[in-house]
ROLUM-570604 format. One record per residue (C-alpha): residue number from 1; x, y, z; residue in three letters. Coordinates in nm, 3 decimals. Layout:
<pts>
<k NUM px X py Y pz Z r ala>
...
</pts>
This chain:
<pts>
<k 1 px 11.767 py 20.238 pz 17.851 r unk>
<k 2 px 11.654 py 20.325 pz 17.528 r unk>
<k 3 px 11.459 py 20.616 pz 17.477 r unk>
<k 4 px 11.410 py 20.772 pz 17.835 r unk>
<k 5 px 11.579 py 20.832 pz 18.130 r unk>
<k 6 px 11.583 py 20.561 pz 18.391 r unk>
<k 7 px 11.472 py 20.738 pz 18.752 r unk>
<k 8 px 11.702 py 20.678 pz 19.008 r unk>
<k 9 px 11.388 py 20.472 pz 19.201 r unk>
<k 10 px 11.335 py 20.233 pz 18.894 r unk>
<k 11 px 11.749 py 20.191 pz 18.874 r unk>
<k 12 px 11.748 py 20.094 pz 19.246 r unk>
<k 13 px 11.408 py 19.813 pz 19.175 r unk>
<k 14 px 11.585 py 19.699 pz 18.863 r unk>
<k 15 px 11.927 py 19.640 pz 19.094 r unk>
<k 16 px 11.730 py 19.456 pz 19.365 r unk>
<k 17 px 11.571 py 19.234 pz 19.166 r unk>
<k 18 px 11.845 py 19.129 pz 18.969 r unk>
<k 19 px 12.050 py 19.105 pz 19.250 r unk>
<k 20 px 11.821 py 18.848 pz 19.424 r unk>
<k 21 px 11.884 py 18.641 pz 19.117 r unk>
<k 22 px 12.219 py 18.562 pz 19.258 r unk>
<k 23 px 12.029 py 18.379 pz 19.551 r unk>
<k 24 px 11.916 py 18.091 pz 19.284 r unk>
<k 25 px 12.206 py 18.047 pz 19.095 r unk>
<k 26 px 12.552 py 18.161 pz 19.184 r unk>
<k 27 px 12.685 py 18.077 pz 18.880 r unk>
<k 28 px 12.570 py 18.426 pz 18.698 r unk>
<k 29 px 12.857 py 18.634 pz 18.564 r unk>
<k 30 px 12.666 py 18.926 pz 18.426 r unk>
<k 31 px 12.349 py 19.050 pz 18.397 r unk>
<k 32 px 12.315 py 19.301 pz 18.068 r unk>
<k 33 px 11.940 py 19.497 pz 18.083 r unk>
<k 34 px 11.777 py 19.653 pz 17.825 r unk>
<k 35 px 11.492 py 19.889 pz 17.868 r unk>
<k 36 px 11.250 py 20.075 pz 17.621 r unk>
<k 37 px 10.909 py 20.176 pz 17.513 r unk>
<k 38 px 10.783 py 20.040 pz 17.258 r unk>
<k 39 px 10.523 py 20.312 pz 17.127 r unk>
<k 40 px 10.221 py 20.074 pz 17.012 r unk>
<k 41 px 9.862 py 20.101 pz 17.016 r unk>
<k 42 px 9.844 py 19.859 pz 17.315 r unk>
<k 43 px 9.894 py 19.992 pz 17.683 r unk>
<k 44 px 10.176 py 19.779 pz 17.750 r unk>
<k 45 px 10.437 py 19.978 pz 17.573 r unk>
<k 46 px 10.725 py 19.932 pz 17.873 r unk>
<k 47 px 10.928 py 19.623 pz 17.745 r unk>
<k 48 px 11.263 py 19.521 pz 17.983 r unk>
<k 49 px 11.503 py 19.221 pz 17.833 r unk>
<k 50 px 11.739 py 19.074 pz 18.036 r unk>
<k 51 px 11.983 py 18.845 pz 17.994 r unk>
<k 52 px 12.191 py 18.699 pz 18.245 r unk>
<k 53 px 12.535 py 18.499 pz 18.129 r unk>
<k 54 px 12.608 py 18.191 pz 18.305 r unk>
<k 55 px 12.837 py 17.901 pz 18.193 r unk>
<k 56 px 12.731 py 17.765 pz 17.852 r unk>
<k 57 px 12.401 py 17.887 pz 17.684 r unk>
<k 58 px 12.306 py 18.208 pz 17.851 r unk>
<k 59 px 11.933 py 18.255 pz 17.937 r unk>
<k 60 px 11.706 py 18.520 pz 17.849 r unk>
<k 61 px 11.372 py 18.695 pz 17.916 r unk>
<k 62 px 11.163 py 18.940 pz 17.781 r unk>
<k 63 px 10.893 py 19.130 pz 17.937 r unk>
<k 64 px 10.660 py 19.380 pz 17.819 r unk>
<k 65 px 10.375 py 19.535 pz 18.014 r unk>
<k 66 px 10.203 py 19.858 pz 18.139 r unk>
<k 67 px 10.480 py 19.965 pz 18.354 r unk>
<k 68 px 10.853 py 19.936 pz 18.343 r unk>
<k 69 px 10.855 py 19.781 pz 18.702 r unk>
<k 70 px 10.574 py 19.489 pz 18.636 r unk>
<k 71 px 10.827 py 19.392 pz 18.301 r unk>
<k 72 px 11.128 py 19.386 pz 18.521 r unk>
<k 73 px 10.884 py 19.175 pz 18.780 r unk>
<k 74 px 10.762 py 18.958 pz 18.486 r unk>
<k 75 px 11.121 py 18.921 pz 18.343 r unk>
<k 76 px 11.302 py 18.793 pz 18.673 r unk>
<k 77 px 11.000 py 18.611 pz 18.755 r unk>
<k 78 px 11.087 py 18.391 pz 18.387 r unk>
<k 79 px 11.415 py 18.407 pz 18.479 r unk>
<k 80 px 11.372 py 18.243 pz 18.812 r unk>
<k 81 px 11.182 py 17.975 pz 18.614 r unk>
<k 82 px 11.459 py 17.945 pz 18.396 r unk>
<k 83 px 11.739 py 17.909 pz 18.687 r unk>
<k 84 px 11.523 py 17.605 pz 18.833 r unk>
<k 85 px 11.524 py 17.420 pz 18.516 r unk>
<k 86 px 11.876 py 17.528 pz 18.423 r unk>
<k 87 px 11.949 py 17.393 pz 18.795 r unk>
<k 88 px 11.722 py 17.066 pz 18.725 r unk>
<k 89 px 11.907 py 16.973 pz 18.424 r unk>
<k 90 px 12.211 py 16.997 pz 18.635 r unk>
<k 91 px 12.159 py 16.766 pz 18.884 r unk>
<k 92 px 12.035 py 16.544 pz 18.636 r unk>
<k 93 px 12.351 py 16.532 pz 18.459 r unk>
<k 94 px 12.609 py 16.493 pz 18.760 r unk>
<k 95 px 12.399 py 16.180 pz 18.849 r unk>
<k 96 px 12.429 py 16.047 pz 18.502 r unk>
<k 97 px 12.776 py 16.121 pz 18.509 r unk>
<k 98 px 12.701 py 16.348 pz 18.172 r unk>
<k 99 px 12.861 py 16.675 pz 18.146 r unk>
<k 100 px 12.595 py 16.962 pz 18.116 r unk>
<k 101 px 12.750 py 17.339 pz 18.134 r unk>
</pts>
């Protein structure tokens, strides 16, 4: 976190969710989270980036909203997305015999 103290409540959400990334791809070797406010003149001023490392290009999201726990929703949400086309572009490959890490 950057900026505040993480409670232990949001530290436990931010874990599950995360976690149940591991459901869609078990290819994740670590996730690396970010937190901060970002002091604006809008009311979403709770931003959470997280970026999970997998084999070859790692994926990313960034989420910034009214509350620290609807960014971490929004960001795992994008990375779900993510995982299903990284997991798309997969299959793909192995049936065109192309190599795609």
């Amino acid at each position: 976190t950057q900026g505040f103290t993480a409670s232990a409540e949001l530290t436990k959400l931010l874990y599950q969710k995360v976690a149940k990334l591991a459901q869609f791809f078990d290819k994740i070797i670590v996730a690396e989270v970010k937190m901060s406010s970002n002091y604006s003149d809008t009311n979403e001023s709770k931003v959470c980036n997280i970026r999970l490392v997998i084999p070859g290009n790692d994926l990313l999201a960034n989420a910034q909203c009214k509350t620290f726990e609807e960014a971490i929703a929004d960001a795992v949400e994008a990375l779900k997305k993510q995982i299903e086309k990284r997991k798309t572009q997969l299959d793909v490959s192995k049936k065109s015999g192309n190599r795609l890490i």
